[in-house]
C-alpha positions in Angstrom: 102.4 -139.1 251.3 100.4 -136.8 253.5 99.2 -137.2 256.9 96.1 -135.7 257.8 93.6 -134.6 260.9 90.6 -134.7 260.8 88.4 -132.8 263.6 85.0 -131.1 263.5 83.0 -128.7 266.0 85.6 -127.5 268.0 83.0 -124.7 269.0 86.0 -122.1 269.8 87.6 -125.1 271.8 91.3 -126.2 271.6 93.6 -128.1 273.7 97.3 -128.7 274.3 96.6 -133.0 273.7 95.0 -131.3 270.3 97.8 -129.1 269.6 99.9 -132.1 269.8 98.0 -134.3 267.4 97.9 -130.9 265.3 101.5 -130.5 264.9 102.2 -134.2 264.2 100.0 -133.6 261.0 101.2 -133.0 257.3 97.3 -130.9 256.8 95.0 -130.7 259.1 90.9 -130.4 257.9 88.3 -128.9 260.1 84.9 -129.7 258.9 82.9 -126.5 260.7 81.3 -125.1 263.3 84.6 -123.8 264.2 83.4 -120.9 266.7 86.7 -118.8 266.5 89.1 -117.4 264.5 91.5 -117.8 267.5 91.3 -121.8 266.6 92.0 -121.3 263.4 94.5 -119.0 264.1 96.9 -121.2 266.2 96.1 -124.0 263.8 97.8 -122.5 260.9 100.6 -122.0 263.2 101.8 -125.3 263.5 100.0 -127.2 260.1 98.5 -126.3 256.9 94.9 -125.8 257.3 91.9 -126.3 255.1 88.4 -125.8 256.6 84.6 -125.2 256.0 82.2 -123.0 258.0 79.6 -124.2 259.9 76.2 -123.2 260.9 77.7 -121.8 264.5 80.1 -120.0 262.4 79.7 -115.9 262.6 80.8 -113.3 260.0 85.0 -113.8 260.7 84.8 -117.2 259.6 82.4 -117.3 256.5 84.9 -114.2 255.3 87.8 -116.6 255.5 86.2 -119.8 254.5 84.1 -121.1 252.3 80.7 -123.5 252.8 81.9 -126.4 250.8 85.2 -127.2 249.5 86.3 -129.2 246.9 90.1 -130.2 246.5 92.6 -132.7 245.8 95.5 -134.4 247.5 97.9 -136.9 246.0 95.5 -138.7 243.8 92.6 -138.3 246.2 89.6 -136.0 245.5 87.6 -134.3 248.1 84.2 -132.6 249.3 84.2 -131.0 252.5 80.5 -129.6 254.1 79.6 -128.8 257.6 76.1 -130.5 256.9 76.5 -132.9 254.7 74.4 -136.5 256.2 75.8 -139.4 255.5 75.4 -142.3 253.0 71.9 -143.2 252.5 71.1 -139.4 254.5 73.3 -136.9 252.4 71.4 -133.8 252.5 70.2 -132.2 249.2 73.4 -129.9 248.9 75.5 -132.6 249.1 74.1 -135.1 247.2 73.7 -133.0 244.3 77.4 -131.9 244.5 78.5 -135.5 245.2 76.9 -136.5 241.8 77.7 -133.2 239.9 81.7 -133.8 241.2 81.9 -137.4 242.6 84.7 -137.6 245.4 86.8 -140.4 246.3 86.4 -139.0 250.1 83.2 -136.9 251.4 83.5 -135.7 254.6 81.3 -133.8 257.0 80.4 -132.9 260.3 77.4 -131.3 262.4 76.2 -134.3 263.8 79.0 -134.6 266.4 78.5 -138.6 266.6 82.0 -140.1 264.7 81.5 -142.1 261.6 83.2 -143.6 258.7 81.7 -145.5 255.7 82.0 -146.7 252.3 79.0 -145.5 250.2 79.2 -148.3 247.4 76.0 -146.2 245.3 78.6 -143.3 244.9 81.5 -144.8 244.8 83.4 -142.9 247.7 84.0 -143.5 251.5 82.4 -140.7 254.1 84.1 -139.6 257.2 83.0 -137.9 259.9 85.6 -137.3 263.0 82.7 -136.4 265.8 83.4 -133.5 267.6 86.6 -132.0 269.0 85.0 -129.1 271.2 83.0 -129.3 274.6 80.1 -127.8 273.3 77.0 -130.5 272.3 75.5 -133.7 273.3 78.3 -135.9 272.6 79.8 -137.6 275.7 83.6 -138.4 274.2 85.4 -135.4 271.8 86.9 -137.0 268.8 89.2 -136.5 265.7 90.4 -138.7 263.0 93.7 -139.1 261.7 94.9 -140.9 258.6 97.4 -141.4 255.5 96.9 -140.4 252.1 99.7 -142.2 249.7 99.0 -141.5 246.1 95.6 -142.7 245.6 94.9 -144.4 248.8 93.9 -143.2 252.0 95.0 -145.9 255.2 96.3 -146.0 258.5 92.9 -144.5 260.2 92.8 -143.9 263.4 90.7 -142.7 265.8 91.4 -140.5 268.3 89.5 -140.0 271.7 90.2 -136.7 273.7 88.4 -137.9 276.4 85.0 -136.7 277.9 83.4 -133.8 277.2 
């Protein structure tokens, strides 16, 4: 069993009432736009990371991580890409990787608006946690934090960091 955060466009932003949610975590997944190595920095000091560039991202971050990212957990498989759309949306990247490598979980982020849904075409439920920065149009900064257990992923929350 792992447990896992979820958080997206942090645009070089990071909080202590992150840092906690951070440490409570088994992994935690940040799904781009990133802005600073300094995030991922202190991240990795407290939880194992796994992340994806985004389009903010500069030369520091593409070095160190890649655009998509394809893994598994327990029995879980995963695609991870900054821009990425949503069920019915994907954009042409991902849908073409979602039917070349079909995940049970697809994540993304970009849009800074907090969604999750199960894409019964493809088979897989889509996350996206919002965004966890100050930086953007959203009015509440957002992460998501769940379970994986074997082959099941439960226990989702959301998380609300408050305003922007």
């Amino acid at each position: 069993m792992k447990k896992i955060l979820l958080l997206s466009d942090t645009h070089g932003y990071l909080d202590d009432t992150m840092l906690k949610y951070i440490k409570q975590a088994d992994e935690v997944w940040h799904a781009g736009d990133i802005g600073t190595t300094a995030v991922t920095d202190e991240i990795k000091k407290h939880s194992r990371l796994r992340a994806v560039y985004g389009n903010i991202d500069g030369g520091d971050l593409r070095k160190e991580f890649a655009e998509q990212l394809h893994f598994k957990v327990e029995g879980v498989k995963v695609f991870m890409i900054h821009i990425g759309g949503y069920p019915k949306r994907y954009s042409q990247k991902a849908l073409e990787t979602i039917k070349k490598y079909p995940p049970d979980l697809f994540i993304s982020g970009h849009s800074h608006i907090l969604k999750v849904m199960y894409d019964q075409q493809h088979n897989l439920l889509h996350m996206n946690p919002g965004a966890a920065g100050k930086h953007g149009f959203h009015q509440k900064r957002t992460m998501l934090r769940f379970v994986i257990d074997q082959n099941e992923i439960k226990n989702l929350e959301v998380i609300e960091l408050g305003k922007r």
